[in-house]
C-alpha positions in Angstrom: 8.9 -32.3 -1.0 5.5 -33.2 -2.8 3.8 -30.0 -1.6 4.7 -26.5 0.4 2.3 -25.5 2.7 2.2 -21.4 3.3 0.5 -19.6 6.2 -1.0 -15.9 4.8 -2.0 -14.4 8.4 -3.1 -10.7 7.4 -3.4 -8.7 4.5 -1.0 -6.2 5.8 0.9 -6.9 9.1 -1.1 -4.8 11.7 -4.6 -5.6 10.4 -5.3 -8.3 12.8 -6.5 -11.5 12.7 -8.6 -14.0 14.8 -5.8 -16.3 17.0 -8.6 -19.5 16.4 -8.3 -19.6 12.2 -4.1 -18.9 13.0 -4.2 -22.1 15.2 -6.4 -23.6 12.4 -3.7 -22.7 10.3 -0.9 -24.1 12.2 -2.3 -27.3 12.8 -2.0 -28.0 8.9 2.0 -27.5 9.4 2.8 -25.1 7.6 6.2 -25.1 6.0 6.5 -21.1 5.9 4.9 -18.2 7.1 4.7 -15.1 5.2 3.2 -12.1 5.4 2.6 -8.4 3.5 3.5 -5.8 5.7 3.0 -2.6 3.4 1.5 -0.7 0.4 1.5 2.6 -1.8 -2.0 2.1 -1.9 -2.2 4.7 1.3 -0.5 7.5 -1.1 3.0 8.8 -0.6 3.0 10.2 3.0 4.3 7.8 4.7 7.1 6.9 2.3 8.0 10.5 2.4 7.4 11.0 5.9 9.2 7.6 7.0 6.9 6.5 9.3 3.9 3.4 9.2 0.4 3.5 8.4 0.2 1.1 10.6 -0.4 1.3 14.4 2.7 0.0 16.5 0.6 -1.4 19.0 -1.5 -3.7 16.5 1.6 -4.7 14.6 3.5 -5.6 17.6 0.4 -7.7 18.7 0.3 -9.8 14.9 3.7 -10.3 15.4 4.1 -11.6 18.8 1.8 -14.4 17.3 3.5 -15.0 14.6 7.0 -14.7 15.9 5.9 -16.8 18.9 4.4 -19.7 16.8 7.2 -20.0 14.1 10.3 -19.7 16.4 8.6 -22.6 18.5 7.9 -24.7 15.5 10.9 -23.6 13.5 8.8 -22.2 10.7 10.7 -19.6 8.8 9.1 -16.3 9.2 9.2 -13.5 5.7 8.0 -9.8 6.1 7.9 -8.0 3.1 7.6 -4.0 2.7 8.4 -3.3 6.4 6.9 -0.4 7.9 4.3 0.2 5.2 6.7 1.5 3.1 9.9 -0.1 3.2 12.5 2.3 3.5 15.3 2.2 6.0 13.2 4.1 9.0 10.5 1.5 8.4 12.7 -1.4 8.5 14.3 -0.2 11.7 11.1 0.4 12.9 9.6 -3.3 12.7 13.3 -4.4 13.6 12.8 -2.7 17.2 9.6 -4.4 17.7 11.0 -8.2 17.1 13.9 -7.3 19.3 11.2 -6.4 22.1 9.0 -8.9 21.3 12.1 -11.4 21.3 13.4 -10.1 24.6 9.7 -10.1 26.7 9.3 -13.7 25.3 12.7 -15.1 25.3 12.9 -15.9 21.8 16.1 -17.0 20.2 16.5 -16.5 16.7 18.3 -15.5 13.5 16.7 -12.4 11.7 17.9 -11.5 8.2 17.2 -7.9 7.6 16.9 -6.6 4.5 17.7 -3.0 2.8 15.7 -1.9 -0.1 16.6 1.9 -0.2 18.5 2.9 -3.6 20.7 6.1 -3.6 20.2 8.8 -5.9 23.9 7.9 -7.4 22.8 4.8 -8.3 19.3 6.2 -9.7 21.2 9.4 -12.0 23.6 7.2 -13.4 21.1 4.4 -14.5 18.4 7.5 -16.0 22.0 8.4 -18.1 22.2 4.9 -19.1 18.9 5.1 -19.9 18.0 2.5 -17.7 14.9 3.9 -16.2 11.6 3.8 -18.0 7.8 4.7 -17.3 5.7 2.8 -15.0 1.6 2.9 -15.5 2.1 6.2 -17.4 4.4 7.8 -15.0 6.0 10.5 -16.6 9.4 10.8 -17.9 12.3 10.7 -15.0 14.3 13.8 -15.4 17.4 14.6 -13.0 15.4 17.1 -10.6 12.7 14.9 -9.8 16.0 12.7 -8.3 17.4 15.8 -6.9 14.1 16.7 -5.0 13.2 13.2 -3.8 13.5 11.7 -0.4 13.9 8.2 0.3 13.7 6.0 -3.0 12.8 2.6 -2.9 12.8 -0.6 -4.8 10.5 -3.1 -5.0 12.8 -6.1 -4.8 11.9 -10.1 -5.8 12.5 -13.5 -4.8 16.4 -13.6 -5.3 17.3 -11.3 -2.0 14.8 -13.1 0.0 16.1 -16.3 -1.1 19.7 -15.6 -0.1 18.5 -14.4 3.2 16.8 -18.2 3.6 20.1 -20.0 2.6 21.8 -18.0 4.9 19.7 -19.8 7.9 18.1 -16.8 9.1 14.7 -17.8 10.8 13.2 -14.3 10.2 13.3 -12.4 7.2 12.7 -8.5 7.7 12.8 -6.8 4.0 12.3 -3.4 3.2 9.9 -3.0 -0.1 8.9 -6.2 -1.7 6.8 -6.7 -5.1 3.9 -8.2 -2.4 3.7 -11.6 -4.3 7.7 -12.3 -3.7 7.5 -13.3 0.1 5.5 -16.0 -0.7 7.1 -17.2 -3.6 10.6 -17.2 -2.2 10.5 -20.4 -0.4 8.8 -22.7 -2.6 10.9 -21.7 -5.5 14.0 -22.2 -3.5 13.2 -25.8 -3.1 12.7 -26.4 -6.8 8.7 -25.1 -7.3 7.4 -23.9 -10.5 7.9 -20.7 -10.6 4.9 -19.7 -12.5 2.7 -21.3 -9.6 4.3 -20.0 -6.7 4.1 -16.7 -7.8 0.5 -16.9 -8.7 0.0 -18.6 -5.5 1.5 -15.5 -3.9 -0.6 -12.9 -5.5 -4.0 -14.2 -3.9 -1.9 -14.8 -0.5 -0.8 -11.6 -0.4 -4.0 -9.9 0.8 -5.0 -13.1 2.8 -8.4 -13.9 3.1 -9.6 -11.1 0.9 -10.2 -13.8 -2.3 -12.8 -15.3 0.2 -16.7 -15.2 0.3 -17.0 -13.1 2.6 -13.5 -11.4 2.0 -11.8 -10.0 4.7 -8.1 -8.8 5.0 -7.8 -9.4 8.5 -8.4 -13.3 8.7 -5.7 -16.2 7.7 -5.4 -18.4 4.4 -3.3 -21.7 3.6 -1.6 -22.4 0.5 -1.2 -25.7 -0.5 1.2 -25.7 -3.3 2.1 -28.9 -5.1 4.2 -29.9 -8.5 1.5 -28.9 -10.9 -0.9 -26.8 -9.3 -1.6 -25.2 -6.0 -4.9 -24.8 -3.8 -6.6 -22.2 -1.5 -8.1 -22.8 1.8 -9.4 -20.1 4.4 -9.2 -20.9 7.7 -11.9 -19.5 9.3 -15.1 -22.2 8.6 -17.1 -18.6 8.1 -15.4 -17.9 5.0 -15.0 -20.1 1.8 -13.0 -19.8 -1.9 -14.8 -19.7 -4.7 -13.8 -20.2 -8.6 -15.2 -16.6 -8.9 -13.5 -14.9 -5.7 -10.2 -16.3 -6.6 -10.2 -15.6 -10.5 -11.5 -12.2 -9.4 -8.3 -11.7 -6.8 -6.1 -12.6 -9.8 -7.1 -9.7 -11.7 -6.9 -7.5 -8.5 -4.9 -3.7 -9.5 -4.0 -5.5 -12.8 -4.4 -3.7 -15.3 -4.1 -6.9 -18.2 -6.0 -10.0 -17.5 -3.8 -12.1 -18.6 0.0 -10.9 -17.8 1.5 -9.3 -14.5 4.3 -7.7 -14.6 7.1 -7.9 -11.8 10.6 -7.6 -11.6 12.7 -9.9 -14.0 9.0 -11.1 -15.7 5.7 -11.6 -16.4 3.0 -13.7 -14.6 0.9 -15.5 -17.7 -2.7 -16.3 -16.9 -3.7 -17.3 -20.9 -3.9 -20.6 -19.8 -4.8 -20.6 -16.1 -7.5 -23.0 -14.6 -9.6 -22.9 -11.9 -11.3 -25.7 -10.2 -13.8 -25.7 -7.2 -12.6 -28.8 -5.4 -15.2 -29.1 -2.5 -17.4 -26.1 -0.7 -14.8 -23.7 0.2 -11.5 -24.7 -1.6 -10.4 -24.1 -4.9 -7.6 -25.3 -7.2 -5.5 -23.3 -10.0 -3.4 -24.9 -12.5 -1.6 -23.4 -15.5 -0.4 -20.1 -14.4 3.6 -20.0 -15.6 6.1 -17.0 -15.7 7.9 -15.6 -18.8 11.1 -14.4 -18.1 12.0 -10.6 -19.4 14.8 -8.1 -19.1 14.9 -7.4 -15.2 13.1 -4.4 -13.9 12.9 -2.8 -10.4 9.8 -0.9 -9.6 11.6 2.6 -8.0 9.7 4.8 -5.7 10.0 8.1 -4.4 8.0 11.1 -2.4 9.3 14.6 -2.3 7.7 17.4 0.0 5.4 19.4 -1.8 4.1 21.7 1.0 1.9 21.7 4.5 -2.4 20.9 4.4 -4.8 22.7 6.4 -8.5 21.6 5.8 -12.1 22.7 7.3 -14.9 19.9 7.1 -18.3 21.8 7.1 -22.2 20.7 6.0 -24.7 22.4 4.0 -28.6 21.4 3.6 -29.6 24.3 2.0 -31.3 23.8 -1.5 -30.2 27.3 -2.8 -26.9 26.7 -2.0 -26.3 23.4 -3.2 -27.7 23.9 -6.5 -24.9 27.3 -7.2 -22.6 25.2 -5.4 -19.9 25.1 -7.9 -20.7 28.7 -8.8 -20.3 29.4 -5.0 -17.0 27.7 -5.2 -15.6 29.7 -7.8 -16.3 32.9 -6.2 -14.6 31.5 -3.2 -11.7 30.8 -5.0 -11.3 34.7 -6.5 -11.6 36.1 -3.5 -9.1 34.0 -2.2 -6.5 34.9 -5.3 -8.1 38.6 -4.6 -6.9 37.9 -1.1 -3.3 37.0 -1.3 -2.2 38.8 -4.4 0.6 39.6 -3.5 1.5 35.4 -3.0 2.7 33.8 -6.1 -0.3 31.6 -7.4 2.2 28.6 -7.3 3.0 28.7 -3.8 -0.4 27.2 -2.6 -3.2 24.8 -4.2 -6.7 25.7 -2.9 -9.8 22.4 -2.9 -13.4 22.1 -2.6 -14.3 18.5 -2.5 -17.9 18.8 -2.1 -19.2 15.3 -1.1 -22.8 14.3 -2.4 -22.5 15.8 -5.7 -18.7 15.0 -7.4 -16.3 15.0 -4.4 -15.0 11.9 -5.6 -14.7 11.4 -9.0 -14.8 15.4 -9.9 -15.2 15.8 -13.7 -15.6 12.7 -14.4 -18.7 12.3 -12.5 -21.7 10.9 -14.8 -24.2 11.6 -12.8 -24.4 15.5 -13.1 -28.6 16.3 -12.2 -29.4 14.9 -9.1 -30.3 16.9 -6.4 -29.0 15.5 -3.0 -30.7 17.3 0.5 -27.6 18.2 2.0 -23.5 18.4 0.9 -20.7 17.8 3.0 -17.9 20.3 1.6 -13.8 19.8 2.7 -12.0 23.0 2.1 -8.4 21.7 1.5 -5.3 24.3 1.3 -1.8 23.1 0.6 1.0 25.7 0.8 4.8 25.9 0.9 4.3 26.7 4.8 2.3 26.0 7.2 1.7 29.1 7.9 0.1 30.1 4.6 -1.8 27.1 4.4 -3.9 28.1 7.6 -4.2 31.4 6.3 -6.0 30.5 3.2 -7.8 28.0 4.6 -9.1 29.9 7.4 -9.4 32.8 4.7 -11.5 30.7 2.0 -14.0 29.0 5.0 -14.7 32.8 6.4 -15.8 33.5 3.3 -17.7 30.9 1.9 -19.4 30.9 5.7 -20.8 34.1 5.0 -20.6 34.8 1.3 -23.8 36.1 -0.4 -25.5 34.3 -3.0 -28.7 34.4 -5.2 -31.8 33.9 -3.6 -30.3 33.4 -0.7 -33.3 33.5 2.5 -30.3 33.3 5.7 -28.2 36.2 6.8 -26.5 34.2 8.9 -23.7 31.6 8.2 -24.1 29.5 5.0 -22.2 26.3 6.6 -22.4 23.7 9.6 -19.6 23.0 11.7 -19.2 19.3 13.6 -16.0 20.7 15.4 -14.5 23.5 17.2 -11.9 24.1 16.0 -13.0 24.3 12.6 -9.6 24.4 10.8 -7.4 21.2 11.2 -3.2 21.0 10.5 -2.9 17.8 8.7 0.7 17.8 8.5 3.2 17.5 5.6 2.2 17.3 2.2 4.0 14.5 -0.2 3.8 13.2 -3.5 5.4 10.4 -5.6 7.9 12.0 -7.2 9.7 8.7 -8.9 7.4 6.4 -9.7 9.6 4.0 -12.3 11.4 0.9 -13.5 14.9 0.6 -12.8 16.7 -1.7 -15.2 19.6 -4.2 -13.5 22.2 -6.5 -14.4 21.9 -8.7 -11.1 18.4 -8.5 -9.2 20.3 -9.2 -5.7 22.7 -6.4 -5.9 21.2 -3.8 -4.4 19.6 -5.2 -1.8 22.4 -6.4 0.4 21.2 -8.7 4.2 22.6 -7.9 7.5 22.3 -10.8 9.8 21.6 -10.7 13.1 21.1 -13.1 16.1 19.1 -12.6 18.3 18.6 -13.8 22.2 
């Protein structure tokens, strides 16, 4: 083969796309289609939780498409990270919705499903091996944080995926995937720089994001060839830009120049980028270094149960002693529940329109907005609590006293009724790490099923 041609559909399998730049993309033959289907980026919940971020009825719809189209063209389909998360749960939980999707449509096919869960046996014994080491600053592992986790994951690359290709499956269902893997897998199965196919995979990932205008719910083709590869969008609205994709290659990267992922490092030092015509662009250059093998581990544990209250102030007074207003909140709340241990709950004011998002580190510290919006967040080892203290802390701050203050009525504005919400469980990574391994397809063992 001279060049591979890959289909990119969706950033994230769930998030749509327009059926006119899929067809687009199909009439280019495509030799593979392969799409992202999760992220940490929406926090730990989910992981912990074991359930999607994404809705059943949208992913259902992107994959009736896509199943439809590659089945009938035999395309080999890859999902990576099923589920959002990629735990067992949420690769059973995509693996229902082929096997409906199969059955309404009469599909027949092969579908590879892949674990990526690792058991705390296997975790312990590599941190006594010292096998485990920091990722982005993470702090040291230590033999609790195992204990207290839930499901633990590992990113896994190309090797699985490739085994679950040479095994004939049509349909690859894996559990958490490094993102750019999915699309690397075939190219470098049938002899393609490795270095390119990976880079390749790293704008594909998020689809049509690299574009001008970006979007992650619209389709891009990869055209990867011997020496370099190229990036098309599909929709004519959108076009690729030397700027747009060098920007996407730097995307959650922390170096410039080399990306880590398991078993090596993408090098960019002497990456190229070309602007062929109007809307494609061509990358040359890019090559991997090979390293010890790592696996990204990840874990949630429960932490406790969220109650918030949203509210709005446009009172000048107030919003200028705002933070002093908050602190007084806060000991009245400790004044409150003395007799509950001050670890047992975590009480927020994110005040948004002065620092609710970056906090402290907030430069801009004098300006004097006209109205706040203020989320009262309490986390506590029940729910129970956590309703308390939230219900406790809005009370007070709805009617506390202040200086200068002109009202005697309530000092915040409700949108809702109720004004206290149950968010639900509270997670948070708990193993965030690299795994060190002998053999990068060991742990991720395929169950093959046919289907129809």
């Amino acid at each position: 083969m001279d060049e591979i041609r890959i289909l990119s559909p969706t950033a994230i399998l769930g998030y749509g796309f327009p059926e006119q730049s899929f067809e687009e993309g199909l009439g280019r033959e495509p030799h593979v289609i392969a799409v992202d289907a999760g992220s940490s980026d929406p926090g730990p919940y989910y992981l912990g939780a074991g359930v999607s971020f994404t809705d059943r009825s949208a992913v259902k719809r992107d994959l009736q498409i896509i199943l439809c189209a590659g089945v009938a063209r035999g395309i080999p389909v890859i999902i990576g990270s099923a589920g959002g998360a990629g735990a067992k749960s949420h690769v059973a939980w995509v693996a229902d919705i082929i096997r409906e999707i199969a059955s309404e449509q009469e599909l027949r096919l092969r579908l590879a499903l892949i674990d990526s869960e690792i058991d705390k046996k296997t975790v312990r014994t590599a941190l006594n091996q010292q096998r485990i080491s920091s990722c982005g600053g993470s702090p040291t592992l230590t033999e609790q944080d195992i204990e207290e986790s839930g499901r633990i994951v590992a990113q896994l690359g190309i090797e699985p995926l490739i085994g679950a290709l040479n095994s004939g499956a049509d349909v690859v269902l894996a559990g958490r995937a490094y993102d750019p893997s999915v699309f690397a897998a075939f190219p470098v199965m049938r002899g393609f720089d490795f270095g390119l196919a990976l880079h390749l995979g790293k704008i594909l990932e998020c689809a049509a994001i690299a574009c001008v205008p970006g979007s992650g719910s619209d389709c891009m083709l990869g055209i990867l060839t011997r020496d370099h590869f190229e990036l098309e969008p599909l929709n004519p609205q959108r076009k690729c830009t030397v700027a747009s994709v060098a920007a996407h290659s730097l995307y959650e990267k922390s170096d410039p120049y080399r990306l880590p992922g398991p078993g090596g490092i993408l090098d960019l030092t002497d990456t190229r980028f070309e602007q062929v015509d109007e809307r494609r662009v061509r990358v040359r250059g890019s090559k991997h270094i090979e390293t010890t093998y790592t696996l990204k581990l990840e874990s949630a544990k429960r932490v406790g149960h969220r109650y918030i209250s949203i509210a709005g102030v446009r009172d000048p007074i107030f919003i200028a002693q705002s933070d002093s207003i908050v602190d007084t909140v806060k000991e009245r709340v400790a004044d409150n529940f003395a007799q509950v241990n001050r670890q047992d709950y975590t009480l927020i004011f994110r005040v948004y329109g002065r620092n609710a998002v970056l906090g402290p580190a907030e430069p801009i510290r004098d300006a004097a907005p006209h109205e706040v919006g203020i989320v009262i967040e309490a986390v506590a080892r029940t729910a129970q609590l956590a309703k308390a203290i939230c219900s406790f802390a809005r009370s007070t701050m709805l009617h506390l006293g202040y200086p200068d203050r002109i009202s005697t009525a309530g000092n915040l504005a409700f949108p809702y009724s109720p004004s206290d919400f149950d968010v639900g469980e509270v997670f948070e990574f708990s193993i965030y790490h690299l795994m060190q391994v002998d053999d990068p397809a060991t742990y991720f063992p395929a169950v093959i099923e046919n289907i129809g």
